[in-house]
N, C-alpha and C positions, 0 to 999 in steps of 0.2 A: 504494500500500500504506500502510496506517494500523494502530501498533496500537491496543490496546485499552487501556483505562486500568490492566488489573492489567499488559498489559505494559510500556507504559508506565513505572512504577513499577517494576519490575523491571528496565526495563533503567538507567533512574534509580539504583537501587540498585549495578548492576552497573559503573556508569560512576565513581559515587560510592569502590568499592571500588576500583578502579581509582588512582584517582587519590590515593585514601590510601597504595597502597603505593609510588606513585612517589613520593608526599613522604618515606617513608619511607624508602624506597632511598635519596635524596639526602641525608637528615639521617644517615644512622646505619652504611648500607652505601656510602659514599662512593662512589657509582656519581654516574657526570656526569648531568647532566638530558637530554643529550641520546639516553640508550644505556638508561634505565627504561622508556619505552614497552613492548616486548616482551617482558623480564621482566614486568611487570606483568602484560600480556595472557596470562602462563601462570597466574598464580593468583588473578585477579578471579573468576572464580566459586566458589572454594571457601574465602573468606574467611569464616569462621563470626561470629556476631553478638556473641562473649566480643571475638573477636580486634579485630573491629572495631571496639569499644569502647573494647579496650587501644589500638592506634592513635589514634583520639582524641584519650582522655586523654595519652598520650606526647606526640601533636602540639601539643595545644593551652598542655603548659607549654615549649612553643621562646618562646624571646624575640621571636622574628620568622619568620615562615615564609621556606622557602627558594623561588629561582625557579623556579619548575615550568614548561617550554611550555605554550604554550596545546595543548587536547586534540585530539586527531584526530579521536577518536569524538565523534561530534554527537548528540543526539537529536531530532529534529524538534518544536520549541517548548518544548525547554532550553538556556540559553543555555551553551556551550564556557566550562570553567573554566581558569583559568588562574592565574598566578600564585600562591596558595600553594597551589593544587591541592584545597580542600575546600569 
């Protein structure tokens, strides 16, 4: 099975969205990095594109990003993010 390039992208997106709200969790909802994965997997797809901006911006003025796990979800020729998770 292969997807296609819009899916592709989309799940790129969706991994993307993912992995900003676990930085988030750990920056702001003191949740441990190891207990955001499934939180996250409840609201990665309805992450609106305002919201995901605000995260971003939020993230990108941390002085340092927090430890994120490396990701579980893989996409087949995107490489597993890890460490500050974006």
């Amino acid at each position: 099975m292969a997807l296609t390039k819009s899916g592709l992208t989309e799940a790129a997106r969706v991994v993307r969205n993912h992995r900003l709200w676990e930085v988030f969790l750990i920056t702001y909802a003191d949740i441990a990095p190891s207990h955001v994965d499934r939180d996250a997997d409840a609201i990665e797809h309805v992450l609106g594109t305002d919201l995901v901006a605000e995260l971003e911006s939020l993230l990108a003025r941390q002085p340092s990003p927090p430890a994120v796990p490396l990701s579980p979800h893989t996409i087949a020729g995107v490489p597993a993010s890890g460490s500050s998770g974006t």
